[in-house]
Short mmCIF file of the C-alpha atoms (twelve columns), coordinates in Angstrom:
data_MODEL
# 
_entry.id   MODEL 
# 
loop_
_atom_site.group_PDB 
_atom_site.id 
_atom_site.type_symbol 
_atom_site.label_atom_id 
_atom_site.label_alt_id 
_atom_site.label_comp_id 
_atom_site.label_asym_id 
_atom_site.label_seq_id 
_atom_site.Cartn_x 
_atom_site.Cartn_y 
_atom_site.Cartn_z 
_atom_site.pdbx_PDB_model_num 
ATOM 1   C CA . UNK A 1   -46.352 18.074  -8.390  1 
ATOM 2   C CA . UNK A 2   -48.517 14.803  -9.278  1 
ATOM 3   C CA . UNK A 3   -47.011 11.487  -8.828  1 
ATOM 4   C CA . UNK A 4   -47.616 10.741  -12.537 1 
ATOM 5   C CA . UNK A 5   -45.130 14.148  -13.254 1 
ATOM 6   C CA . UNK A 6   -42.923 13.059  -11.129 1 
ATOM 7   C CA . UNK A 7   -42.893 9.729   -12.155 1 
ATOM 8   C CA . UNK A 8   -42.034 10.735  -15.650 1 
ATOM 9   C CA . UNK A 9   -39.301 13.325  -14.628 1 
ATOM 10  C CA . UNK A 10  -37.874 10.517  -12.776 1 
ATOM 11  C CA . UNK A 11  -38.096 8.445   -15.844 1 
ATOM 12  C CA . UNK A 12  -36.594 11.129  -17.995 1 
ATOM 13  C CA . UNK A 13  -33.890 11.265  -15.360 1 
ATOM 14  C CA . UNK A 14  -33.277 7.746   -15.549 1 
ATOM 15  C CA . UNK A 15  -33.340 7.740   -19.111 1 
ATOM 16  C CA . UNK A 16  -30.610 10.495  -19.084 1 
ATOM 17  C CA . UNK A 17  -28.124 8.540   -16.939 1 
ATOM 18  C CA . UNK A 18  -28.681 5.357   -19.063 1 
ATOM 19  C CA . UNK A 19  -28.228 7.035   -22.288 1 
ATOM 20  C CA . UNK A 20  -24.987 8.528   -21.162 1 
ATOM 21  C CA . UNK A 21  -23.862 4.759   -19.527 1 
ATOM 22  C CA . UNK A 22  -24.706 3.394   -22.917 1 
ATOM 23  C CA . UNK A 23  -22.683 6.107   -24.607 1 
ATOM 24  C CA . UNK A 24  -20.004 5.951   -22.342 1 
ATOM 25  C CA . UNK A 25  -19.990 1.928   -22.505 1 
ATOM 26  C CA . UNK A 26  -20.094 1.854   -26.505 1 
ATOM 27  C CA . UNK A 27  -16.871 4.345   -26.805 1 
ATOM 28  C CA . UNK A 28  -14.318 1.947   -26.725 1 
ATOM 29  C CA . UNK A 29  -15.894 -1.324  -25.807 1 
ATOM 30  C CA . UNK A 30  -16.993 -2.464  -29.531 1 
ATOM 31  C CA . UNK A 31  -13.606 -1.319  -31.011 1 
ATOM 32  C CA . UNK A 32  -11.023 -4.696  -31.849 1 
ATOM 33  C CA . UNK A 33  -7.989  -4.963  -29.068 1 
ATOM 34  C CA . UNK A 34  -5.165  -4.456  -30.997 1 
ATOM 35  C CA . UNK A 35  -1.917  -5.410  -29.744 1 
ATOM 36  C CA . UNK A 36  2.103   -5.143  -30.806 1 
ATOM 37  C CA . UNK A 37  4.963   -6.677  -29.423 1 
ATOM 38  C CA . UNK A 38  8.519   -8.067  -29.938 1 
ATOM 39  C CA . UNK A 39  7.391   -11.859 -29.596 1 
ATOM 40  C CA . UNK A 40  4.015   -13.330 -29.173 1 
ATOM 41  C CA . UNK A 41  3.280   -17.340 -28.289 1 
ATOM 42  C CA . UNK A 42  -0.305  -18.530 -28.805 1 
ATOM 43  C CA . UNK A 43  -2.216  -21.260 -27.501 1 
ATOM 44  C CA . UNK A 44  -5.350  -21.552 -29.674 1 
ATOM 45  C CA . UNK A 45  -6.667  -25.019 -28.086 1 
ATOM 46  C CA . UNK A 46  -6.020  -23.152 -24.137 1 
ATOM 47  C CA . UNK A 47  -7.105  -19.639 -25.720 1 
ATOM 48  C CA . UNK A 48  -3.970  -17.840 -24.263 1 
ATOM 49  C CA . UNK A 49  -1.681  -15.205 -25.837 1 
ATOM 50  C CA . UNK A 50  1.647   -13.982 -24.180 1 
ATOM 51  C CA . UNK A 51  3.279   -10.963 -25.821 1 
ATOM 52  C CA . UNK A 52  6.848   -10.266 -24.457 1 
ATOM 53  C CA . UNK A 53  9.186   -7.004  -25.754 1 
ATOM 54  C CA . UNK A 54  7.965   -4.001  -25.526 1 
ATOM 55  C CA . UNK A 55  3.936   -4.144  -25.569 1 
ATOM 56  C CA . UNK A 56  1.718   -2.145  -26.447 1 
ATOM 57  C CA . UNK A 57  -2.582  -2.930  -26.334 1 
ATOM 58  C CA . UNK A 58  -4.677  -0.598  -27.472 1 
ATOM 59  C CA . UNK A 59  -8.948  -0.869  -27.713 1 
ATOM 60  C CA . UNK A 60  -10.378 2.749   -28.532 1 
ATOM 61  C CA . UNK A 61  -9.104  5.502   -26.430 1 
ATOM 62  C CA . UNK A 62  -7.982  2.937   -24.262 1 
ATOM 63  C CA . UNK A 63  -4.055  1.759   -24.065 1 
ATOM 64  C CA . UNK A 64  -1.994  -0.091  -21.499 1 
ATOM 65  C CA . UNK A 65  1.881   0.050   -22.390 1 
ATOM 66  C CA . UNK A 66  3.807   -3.570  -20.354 1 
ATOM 67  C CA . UNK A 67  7.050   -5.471  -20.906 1 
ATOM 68  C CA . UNK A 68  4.823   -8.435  -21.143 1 
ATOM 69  C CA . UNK A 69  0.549   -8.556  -21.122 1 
ATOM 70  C CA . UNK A 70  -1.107  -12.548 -20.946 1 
ATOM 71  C CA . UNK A 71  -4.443  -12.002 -22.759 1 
ATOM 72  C CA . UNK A 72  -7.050  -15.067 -22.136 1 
ATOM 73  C CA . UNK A 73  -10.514 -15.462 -23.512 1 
ATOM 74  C CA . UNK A 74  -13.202 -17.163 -22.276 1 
ATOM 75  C CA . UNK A 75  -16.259 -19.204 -23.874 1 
ATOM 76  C CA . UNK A 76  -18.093 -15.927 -24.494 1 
ATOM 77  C CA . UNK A 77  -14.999 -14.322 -26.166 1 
ATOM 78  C CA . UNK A 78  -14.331 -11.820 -23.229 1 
ATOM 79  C CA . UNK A 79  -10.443 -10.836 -22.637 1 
ATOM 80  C CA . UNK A 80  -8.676  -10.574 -19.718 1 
ATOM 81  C CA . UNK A 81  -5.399  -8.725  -20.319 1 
ATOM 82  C CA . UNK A 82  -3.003  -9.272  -17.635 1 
ATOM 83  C CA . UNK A 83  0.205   -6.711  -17.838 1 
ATOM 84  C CA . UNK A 84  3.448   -6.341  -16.076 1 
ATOM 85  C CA . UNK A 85  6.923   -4.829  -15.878 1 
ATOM 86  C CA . UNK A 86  8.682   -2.644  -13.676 1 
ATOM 87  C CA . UNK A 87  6.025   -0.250  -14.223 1 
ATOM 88  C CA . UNK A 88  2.999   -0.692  -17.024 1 
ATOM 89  C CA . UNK A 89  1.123   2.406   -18.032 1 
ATOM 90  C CA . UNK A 90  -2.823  2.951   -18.860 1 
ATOM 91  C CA . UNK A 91  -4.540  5.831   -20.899 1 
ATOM 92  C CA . UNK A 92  -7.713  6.176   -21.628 1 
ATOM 93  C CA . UNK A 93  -9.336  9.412   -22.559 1 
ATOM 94  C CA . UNK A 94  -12.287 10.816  -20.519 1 
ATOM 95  C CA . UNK A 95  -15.878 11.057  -22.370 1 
ATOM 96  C CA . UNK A 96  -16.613 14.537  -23.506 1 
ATOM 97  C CA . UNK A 97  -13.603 15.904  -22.588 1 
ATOM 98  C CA . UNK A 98  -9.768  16.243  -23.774 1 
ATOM 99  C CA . UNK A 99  -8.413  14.848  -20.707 1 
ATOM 100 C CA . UNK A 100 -7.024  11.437  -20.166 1 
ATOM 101 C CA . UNK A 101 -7.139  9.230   -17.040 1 
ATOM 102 C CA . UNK A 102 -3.453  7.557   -16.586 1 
ATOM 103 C CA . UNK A 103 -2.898  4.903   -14.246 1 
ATOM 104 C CA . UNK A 104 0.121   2.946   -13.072 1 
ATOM 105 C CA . UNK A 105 1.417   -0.566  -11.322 1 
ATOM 106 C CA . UNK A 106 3.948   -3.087  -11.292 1 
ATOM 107 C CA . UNK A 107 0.457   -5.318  -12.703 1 
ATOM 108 C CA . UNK A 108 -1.850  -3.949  -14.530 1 
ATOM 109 C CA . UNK A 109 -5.291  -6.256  -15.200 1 
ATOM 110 C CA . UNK A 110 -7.804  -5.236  -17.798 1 
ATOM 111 C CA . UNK A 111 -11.322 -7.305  -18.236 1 
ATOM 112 C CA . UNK A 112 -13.404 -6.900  -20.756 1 
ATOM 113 C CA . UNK A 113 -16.829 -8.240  -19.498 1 
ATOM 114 C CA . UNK A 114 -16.496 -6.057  -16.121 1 
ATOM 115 C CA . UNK A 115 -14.594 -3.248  -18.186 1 
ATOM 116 C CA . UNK A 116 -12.589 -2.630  -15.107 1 
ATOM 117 C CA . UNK A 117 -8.778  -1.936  -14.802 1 
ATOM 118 C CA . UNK A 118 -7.020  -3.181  -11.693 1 
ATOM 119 C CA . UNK A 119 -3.914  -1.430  -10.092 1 
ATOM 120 C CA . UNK A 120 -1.631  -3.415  -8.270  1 
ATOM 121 C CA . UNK A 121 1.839   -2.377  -6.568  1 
ATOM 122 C CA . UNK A 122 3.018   1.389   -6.791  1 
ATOM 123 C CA . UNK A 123 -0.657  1.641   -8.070  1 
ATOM 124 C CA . UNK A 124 -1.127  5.492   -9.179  1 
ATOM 125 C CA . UNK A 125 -3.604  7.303   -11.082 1 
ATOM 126 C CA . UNK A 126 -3.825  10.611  -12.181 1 
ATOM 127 C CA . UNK A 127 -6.126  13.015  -14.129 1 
ATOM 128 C CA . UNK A 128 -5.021  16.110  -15.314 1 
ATOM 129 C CA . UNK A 129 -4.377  17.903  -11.754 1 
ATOM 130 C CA . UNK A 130 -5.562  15.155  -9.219  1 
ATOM 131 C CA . UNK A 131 -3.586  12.206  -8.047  1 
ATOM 132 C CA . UNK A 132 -4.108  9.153   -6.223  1 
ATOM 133 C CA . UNK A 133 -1.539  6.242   -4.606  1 
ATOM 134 C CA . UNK A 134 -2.166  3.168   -3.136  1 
ATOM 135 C CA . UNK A 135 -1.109  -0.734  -3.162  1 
ATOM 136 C CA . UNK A 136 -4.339  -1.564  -5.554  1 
ATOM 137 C CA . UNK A 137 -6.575  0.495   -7.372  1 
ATOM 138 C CA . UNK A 138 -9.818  -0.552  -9.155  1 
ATOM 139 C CA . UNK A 139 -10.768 1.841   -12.232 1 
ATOM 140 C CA . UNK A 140 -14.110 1.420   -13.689 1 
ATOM 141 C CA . UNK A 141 -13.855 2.394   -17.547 1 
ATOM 142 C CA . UNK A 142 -17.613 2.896   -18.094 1 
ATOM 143 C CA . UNK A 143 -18.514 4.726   -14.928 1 
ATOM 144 C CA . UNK A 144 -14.960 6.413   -14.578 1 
ATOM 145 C CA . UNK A 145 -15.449 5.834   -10.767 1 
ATOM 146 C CA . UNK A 146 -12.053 4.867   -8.573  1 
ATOM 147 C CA . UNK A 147 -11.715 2.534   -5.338  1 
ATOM 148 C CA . UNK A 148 -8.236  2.677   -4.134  1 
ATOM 149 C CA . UNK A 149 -7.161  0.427   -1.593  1 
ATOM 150 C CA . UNK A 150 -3.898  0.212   1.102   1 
ATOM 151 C CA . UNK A 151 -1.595  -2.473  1.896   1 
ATOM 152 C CA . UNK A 152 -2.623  -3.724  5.081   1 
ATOM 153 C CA . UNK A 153 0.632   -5.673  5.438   1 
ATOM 154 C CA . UNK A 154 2.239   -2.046  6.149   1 
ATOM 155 C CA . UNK A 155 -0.798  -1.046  7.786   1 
ATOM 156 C CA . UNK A 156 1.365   0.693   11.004  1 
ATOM 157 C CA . UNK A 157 4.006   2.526   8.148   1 
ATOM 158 C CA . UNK A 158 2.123   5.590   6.678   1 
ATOM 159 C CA . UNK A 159 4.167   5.786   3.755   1 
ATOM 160 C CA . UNK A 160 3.179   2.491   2.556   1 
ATOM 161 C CA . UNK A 161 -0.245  1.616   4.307   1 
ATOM 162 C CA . UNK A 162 -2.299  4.324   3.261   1 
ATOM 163 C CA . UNK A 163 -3.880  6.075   0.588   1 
ATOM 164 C CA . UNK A 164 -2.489  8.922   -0.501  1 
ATOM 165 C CA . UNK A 165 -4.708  11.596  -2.563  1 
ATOM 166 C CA . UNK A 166 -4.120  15.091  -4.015  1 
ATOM 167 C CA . UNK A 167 -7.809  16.336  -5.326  1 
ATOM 168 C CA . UNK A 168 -7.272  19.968  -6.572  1 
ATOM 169 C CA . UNK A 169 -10.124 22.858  -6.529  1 
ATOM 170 C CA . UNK A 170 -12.323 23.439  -9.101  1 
ATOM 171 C CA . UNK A 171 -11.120 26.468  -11.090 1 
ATOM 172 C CA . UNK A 172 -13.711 29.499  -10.443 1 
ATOM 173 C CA . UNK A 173 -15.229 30.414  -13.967 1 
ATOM 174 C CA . UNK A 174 -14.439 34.323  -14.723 1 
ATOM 175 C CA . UNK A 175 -17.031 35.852  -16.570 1 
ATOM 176 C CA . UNK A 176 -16.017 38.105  -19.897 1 
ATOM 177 C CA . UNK A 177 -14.604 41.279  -19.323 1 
ATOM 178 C CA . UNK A 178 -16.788 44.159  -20.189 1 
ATOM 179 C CA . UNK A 179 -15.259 46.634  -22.325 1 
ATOM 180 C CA . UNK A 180 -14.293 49.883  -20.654 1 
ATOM 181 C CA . UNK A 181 -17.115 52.894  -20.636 1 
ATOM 182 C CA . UNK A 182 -14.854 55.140  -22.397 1 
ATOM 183 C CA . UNK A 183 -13.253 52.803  -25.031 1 
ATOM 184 C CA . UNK A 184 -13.202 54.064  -28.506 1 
ATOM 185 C CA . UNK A 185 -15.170 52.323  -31.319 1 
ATOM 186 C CA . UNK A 186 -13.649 50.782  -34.273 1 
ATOM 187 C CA . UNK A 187 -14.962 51.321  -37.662 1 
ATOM 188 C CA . UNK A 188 -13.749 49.456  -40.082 1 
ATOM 189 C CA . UNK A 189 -15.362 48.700  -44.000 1 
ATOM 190 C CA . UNK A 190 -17.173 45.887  -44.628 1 
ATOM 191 C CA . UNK A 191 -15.555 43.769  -48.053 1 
ATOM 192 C CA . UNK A 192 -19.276 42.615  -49.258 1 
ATOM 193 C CA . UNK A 193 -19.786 46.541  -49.742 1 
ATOM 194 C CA . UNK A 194 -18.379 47.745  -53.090 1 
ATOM 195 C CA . UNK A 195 -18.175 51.332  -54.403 1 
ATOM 196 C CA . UNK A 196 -20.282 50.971  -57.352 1 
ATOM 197 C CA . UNK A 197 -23.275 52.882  -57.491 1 
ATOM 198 C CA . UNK A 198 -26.327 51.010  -58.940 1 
# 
């Protein structure tokens, strides 16, 4: 193959993977952060929300359930949503797919520039049959790519120092079943035919 051919597959290739970054990146990024709680105190002039009771954000597919999320915004208007309780929850659901990413921690921290979710304490996240545990996790939402991270305070107790992962096989794909050699045929009338004789 010439370099100028495989320049340009490369470029197509390239092209590809950006289009499907962009794609992934626009699916919940430009939607509005909407956000419900029991009480909410706002500081305009330090750009800081606290919503207490029961809250729930939500941007796109994306939604973190806390007993209380701190939301701050900086110059260029990007949040960071800071949430906590004795156990907040994240959703998001995957691109192209029906499946959902879920993550948990006794903190859960959401930035908007970085679109990364941060894990921290009892930090679990799960999609559909895999699992993974650790003290901190760091979830890309564009590139749906996870770093999960031990506590090295407990580094010498396993069940609290390490990782812990459960990554299931990839179901084989069965192809159709041929009908049998000896199965009957079905007739049966077509209702676009009519009896009427032109």
């Amino acid at each position: 193959m010439s370099r100028s051919r495989t320049n340009v597959a490369l470029g197509g290739l390239l092209l590809l993977v950006w289009s499907n970054l962009l794609y992934a990146e626009n699916a919940d990024r430009d939607k509005p952060i909407h956000l419900e709680s029991d009480r909410v105190v706002v500081d305009d002039a330090k750009q800081v929300s606290v919503f207490d009771g029961e809250v729930e954000l939500t941007q796109g597919t994306i939604r973190i359930r806390a007993e209380k999320v701190v939301v701050t915004q900086d110059k260029q208007g990007y949040k960071h949503c800071t949430a906590t309780g004795h156990l907040a929850d994240f959703r998001q659901k995957q691109e192209g797919t029906d499946q959902y990413v879920e993550g948990y921690g006794e903190r859960i921290e959401y930035d908007t520039r970085g679109e990364v979710v941060d894990f921290y304490v009892q930090a679990r996240v799960k999609r559909d049959q895999d699992d993974v545990r650790g003290n901190h996790i760091e979830y890309s939402t564009l590139t749906e790519v996870l770093k999960v991270f031990g506590d090295p305070a407990h580094a010498n107790d396993p069940n609290k120092g390490r990782v812990h992962a459960v990554i299931q096989p990839k179901p084989e794909e069965t192809p159709d079943k041929p009908a049998p050699k000896n199965a009957p045929l079905t007739i049966q009338s077509s209702p676009t035919l009519s009896n009427e004789k032109p």
